[in-house]
N, CA and C atoms as an extended XYZ file, in Angstrom:
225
Properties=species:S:1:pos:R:3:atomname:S:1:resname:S:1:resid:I:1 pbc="F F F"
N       -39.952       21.627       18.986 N   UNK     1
C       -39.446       20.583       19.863 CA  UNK     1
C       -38.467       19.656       19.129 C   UNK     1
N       -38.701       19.370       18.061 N   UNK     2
C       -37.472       18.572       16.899 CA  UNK     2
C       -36.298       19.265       16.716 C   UNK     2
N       -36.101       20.540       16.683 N   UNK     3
C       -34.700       21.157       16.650 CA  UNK     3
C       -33.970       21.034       17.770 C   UNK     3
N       -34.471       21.257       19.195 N   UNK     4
C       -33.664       20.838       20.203 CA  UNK     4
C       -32.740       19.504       20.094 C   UNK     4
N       -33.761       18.540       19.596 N   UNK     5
C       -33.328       17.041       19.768 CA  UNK     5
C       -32.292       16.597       19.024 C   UNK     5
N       -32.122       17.286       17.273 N   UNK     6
C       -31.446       17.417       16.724 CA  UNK     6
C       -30.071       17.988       17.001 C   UNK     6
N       -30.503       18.990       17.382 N   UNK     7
C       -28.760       19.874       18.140 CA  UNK     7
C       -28.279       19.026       19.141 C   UNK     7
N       -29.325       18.351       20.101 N   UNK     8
C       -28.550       16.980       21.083 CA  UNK     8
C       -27.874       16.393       20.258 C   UNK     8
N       -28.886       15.910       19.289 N   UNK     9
C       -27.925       14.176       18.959 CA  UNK     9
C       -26.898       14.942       17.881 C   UNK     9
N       -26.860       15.846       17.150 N   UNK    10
C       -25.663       16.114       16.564 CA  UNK    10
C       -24.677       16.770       17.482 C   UNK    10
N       -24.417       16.928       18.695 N   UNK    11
C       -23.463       17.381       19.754 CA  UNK    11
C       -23.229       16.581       20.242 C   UNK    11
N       -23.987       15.159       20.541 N   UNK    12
C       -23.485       13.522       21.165 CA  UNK    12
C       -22.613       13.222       20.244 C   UNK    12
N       -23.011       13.278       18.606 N   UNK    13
C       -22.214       12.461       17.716 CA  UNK    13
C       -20.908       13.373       17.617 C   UNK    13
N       -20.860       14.951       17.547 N   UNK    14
C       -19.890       14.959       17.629 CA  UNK    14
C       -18.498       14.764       18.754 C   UNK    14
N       -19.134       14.862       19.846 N   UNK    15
C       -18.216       14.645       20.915 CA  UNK    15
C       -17.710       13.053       21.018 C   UNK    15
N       -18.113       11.783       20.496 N   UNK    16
C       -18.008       10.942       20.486 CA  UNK    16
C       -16.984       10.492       19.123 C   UNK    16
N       -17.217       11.124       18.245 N   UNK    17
C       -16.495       11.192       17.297 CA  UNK    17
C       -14.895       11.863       17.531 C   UNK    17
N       -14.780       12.901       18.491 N   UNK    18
C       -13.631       13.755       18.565 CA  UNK    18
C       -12.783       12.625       19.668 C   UNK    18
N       -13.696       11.960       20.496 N   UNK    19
C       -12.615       11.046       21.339 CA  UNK    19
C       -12.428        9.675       20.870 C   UNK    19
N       -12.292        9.694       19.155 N   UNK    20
C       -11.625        8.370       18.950 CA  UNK    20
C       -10.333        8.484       18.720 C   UNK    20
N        -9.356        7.462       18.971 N   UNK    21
C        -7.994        7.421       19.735 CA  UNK    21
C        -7.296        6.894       17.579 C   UNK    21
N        -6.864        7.326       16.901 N   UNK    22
C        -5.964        6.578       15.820 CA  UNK    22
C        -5.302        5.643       16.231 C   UNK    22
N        -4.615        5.770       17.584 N   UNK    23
C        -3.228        4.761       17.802 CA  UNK    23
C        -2.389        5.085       17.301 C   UNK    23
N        -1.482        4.579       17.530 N   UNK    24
C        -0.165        4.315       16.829 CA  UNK    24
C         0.858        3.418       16.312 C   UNK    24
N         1.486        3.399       15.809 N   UNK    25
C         2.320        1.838       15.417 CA  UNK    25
C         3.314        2.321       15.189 C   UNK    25
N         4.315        1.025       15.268 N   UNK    26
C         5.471        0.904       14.986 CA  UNK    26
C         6.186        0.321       13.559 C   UNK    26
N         6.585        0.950       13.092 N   UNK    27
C         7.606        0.495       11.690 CA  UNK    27
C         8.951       -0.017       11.902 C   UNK    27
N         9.363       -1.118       11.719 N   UNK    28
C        10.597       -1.590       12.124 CA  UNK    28
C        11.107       -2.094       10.559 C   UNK    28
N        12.101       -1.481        9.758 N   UNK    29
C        12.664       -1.883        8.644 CA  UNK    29
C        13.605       -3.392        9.133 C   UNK    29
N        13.712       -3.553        7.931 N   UNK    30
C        15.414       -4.900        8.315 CA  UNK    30
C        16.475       -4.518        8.440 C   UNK    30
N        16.854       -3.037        8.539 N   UNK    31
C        17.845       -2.585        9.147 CA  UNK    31
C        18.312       -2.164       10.617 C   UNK    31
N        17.100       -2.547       11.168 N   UNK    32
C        16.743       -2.092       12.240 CA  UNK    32
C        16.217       -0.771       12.745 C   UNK    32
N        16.612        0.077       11.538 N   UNK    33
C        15.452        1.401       11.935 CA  UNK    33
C        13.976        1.002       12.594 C   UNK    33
N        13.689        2.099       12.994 N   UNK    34
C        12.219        2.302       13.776 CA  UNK    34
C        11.609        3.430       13.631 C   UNK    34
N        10.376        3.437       13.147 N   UNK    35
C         9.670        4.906       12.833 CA  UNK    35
C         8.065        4.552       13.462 C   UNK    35
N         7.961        5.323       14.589 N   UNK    36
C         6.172        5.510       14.545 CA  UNK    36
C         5.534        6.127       13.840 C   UNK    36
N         4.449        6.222       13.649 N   UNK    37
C         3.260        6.883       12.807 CA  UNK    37
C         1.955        7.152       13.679 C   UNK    37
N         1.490        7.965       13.352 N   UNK    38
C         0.157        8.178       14.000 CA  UNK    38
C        -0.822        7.351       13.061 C   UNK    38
N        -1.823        6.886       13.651 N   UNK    39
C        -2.478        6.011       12.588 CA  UNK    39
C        -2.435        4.772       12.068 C   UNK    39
N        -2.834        3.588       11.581 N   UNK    40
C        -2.385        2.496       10.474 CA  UNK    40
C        -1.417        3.374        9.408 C   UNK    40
N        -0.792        2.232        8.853 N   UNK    41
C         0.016        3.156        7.727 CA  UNK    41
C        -1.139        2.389        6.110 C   UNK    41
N        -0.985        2.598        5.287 N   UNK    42
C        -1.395        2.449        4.093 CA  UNK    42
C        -0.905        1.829        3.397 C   UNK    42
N        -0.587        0.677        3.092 N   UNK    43
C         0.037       -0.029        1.448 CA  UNK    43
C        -0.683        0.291        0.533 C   UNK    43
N         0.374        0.703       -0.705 N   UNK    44
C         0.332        1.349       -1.866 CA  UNK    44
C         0.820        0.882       -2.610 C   UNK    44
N        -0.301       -0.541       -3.149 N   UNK    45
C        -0.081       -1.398       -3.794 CA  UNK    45
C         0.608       -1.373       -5.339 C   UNK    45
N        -0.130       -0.505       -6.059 N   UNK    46
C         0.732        0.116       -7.529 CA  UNK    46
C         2.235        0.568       -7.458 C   UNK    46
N         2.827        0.765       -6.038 N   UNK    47
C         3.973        1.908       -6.131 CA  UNK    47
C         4.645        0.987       -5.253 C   UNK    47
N         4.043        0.147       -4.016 N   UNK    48
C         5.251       -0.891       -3.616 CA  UNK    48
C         5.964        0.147       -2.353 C   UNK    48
N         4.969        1.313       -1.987 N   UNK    49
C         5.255        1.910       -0.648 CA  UNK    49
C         4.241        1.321        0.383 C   UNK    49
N         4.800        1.765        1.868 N   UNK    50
C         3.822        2.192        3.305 CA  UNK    50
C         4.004        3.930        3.095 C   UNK    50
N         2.251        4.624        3.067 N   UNK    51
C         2.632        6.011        3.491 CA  UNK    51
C         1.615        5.688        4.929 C   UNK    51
N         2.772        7.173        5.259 N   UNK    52
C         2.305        6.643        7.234 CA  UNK    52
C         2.206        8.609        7.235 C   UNK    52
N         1.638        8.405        8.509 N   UNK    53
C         1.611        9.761        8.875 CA  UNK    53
C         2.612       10.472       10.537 C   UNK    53
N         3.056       11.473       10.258 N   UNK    54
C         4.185       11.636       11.467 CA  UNK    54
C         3.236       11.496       12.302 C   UNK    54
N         4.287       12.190       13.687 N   UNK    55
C         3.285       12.408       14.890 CA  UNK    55
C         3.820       13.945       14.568 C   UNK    55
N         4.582       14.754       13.540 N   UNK    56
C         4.502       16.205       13.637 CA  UNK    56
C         3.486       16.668       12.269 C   UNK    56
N         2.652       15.367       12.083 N   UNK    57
C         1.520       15.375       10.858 CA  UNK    57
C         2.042       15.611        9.449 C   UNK    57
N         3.410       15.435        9.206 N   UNK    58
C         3.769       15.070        8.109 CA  UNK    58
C         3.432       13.910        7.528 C   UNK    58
N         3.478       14.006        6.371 N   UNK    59
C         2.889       12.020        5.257 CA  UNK    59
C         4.329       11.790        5.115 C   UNK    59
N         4.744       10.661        5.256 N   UNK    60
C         6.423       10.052        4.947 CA  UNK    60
C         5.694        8.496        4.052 C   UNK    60
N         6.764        8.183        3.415 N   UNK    61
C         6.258        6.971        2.892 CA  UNK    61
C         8.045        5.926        2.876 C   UNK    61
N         7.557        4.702        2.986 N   UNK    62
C         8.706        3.666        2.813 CA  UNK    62
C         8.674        2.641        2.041 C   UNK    62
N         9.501        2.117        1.215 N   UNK    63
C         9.007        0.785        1.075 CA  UNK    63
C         8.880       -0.345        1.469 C   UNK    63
N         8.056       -0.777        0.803 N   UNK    64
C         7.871       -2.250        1.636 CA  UNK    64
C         8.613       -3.314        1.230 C   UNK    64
N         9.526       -3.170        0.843 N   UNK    65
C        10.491       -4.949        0.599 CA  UNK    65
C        11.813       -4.255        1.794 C   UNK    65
N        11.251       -2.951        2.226 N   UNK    66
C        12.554       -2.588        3.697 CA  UNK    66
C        11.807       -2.555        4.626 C   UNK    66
N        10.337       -3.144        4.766 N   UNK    67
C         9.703       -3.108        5.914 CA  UNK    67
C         9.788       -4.903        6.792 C   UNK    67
N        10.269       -4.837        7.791 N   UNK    68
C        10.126       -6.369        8.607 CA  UNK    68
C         9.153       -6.577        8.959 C   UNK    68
N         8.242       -5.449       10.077 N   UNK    69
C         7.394       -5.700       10.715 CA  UNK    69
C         6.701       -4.704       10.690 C   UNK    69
N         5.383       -4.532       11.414 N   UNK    70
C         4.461       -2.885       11.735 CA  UNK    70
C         3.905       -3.682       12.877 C   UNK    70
N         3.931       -2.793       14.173 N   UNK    71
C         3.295       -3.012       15.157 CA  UNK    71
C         2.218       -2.182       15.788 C   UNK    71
N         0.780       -2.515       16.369 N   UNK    72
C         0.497       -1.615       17.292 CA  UNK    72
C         0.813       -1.464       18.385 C   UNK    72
N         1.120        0.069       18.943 N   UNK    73
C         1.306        0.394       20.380 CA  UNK    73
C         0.322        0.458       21.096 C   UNK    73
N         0.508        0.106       22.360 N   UNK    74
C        -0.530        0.566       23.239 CA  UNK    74
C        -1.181        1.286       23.942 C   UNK    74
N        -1.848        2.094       23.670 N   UNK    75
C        -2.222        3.537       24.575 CA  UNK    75
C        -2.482        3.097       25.764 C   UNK    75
């Protein structure tokens, strides 16, 4: 009777886990470029980058003395 219950609650946790949303944001340099990312992006404090992740799941990174702003979007 404990293995059933187990396979529940590990099939709740995973389905609950698969519908969390990353978001997305916006990168706006002082040049006015604009780059989204899937995800928060990361400061990389030793190196003086943002690494962000595409939305075609590539890692890109920028720096941050060319970053103005980071925004979240709204799903």
């Amino acid at each position: 009777m404990l293995i059933p219950r187990i396979v529940c609650l590990l099939t709740i946790v995973c389905l609950l886990s698969s519908c969390q949303s990353t978001g997305s944001y916006k990168i706006t340099l002082k040049d006015g470029r604009q780059y989204l990312c899937k995800g928060s992006p990361d400061f990389i404090g030793k190196t003086g980058y943002y690494r962000y992740k595409t939305f075609q799941d590539r890692d890109a990174m920028l720096r941050a003395d060319e970053v103005l702003m980071i925004e979240e979007q709204g799903t």
